[in-house]
C-alpha positions as CSV (number, residue, x, y, z in Angstrom):
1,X,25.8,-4.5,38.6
2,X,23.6,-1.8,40.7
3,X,25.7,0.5,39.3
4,X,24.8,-0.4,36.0
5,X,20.9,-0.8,36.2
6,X,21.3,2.7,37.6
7,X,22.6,4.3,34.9
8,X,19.9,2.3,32.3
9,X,17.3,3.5,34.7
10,X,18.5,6.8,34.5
11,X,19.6,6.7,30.7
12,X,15.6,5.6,30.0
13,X,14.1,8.6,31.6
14,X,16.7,10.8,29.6
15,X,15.8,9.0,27.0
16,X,12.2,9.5,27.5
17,X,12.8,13.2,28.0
18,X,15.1,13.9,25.2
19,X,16.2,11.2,22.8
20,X,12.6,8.9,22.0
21,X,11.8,10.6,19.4
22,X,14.9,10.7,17.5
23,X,15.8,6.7,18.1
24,X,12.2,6.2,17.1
25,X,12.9,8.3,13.5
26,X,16.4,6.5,13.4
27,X,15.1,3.6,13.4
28,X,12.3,3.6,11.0
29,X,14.6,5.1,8.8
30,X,17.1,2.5,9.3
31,X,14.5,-0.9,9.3
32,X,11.4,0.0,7.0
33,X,13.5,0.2,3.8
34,X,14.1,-3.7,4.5
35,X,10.4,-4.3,4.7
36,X,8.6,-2.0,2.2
37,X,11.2,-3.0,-0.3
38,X,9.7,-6.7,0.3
39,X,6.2,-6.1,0.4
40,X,7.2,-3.6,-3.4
41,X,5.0,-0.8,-1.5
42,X,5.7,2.4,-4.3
43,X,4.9,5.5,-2.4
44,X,6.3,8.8,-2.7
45,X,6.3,11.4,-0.1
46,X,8.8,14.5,-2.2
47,X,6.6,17.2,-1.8
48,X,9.4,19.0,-3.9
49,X,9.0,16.3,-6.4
50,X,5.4,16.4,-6.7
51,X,5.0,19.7,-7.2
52,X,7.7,20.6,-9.4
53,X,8.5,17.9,-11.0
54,X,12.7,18.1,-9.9
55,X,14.2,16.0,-7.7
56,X,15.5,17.3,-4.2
57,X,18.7,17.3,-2.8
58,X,17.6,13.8,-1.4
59,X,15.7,12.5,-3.9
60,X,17.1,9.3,-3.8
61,X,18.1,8.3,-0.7
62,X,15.2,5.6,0.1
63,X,16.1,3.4,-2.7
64,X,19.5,3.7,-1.8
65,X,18.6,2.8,1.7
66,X,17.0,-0.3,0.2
67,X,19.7,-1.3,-2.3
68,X,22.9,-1.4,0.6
69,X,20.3,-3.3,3.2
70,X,19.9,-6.0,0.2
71,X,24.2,-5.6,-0.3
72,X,24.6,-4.4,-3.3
73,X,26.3,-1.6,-2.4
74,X,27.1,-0.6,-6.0
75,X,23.5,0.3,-7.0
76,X,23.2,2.0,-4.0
77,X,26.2,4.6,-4.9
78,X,24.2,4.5,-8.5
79,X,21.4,6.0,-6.7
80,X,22.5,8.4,-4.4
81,X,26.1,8.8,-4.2
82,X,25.5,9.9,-0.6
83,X,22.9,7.4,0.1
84,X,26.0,5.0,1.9
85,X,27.3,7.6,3.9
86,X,24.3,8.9,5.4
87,X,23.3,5.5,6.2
88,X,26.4,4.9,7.9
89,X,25.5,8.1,10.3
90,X,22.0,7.0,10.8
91,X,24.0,3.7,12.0
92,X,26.3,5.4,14.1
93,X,23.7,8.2,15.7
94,X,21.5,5.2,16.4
95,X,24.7,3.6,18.2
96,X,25.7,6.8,19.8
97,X,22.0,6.4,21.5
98,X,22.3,3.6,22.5
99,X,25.5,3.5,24.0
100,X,24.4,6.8,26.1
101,X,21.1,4.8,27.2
102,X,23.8,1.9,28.2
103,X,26.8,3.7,29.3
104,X,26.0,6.7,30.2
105,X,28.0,8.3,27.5
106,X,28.2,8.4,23.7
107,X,30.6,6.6,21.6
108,X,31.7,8.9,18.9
109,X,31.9,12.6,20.7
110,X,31.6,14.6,17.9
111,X,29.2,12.7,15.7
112,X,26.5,15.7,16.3
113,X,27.9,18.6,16.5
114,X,26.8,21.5,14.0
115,X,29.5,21.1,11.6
116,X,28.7,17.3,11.1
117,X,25.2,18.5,9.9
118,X,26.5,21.8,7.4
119,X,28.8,19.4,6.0
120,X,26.4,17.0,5.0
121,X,23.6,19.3,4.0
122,X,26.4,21.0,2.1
123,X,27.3,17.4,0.6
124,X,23.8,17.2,-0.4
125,X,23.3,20.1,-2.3
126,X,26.3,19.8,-4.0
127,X,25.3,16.3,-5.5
128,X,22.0,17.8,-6.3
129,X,23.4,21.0,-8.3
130,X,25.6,18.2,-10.3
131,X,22.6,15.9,-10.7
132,X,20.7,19.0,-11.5
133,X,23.7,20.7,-13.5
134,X,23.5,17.9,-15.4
135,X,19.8,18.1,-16.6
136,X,20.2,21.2,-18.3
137,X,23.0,20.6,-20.3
């Protein structure tokens, strides 16, 4: 049991050091869909939106947060086909986290490595070149 409180104590000064930040923007991202969708806050923070008027790659992904925390999961693929899958990383980075916090290691090893993240930005630009692909035909 020393053992374990040990590595938590030394997992929250890591944690401190290296990882706040990003548990902090995981979970925002992962919680305040659930609430603004509630209180019908509208906001919209696209600078690439706003100022051109097209959407961007993740255009999207908000609303498709909101519709797979309310379940319907369908809607959500309606929105952004992606919008499932990244929220299911978001989930598992967030666990990943955690687990190092607890356990002294991460869960899923190669979760964040560099190819994780070209393959999704890749993923993302290719939906938006159909979605965009799309608007000029």
């Amino acid at each position: 049991m020393q053992v374990l409180w040990q590595r938590v104590a030394r997992g929250v000064g890591n944690i401190i050091r290296n990882d706040c930040f990003q548990i902090v923007v995981l979970l925002t991202l992962l919680i305040s869909p659930r609430f603004l969708s509630r209180t019908g806050f509208q906001f919209g923070l696209c600078i690439v939106k706003k100022t051109t008027g097209i959407d961007c790659p993740g255009c999207g992904l908000t609303r498709s947060f909101i519709y797979l925390c309310h379940g319907n999961i369908s809607d959500s693929f309606r929105l952004h086909p992606l919008g499932p899958i990244i929220f299911l990383f978001f989930c598992l980075m967030l666990l990943n986290r955690v687990a190092k916090l607890v356990l002294g290691h991460i869960i899923v090893p190669r979760l964040e490595s560099q190819y994780t993240y070209i393959t999704l930005a890749a993923a993302l630009l290719m939906v938006w070149f159909r979605k965009f692909g799309a608007l000029l035909l």
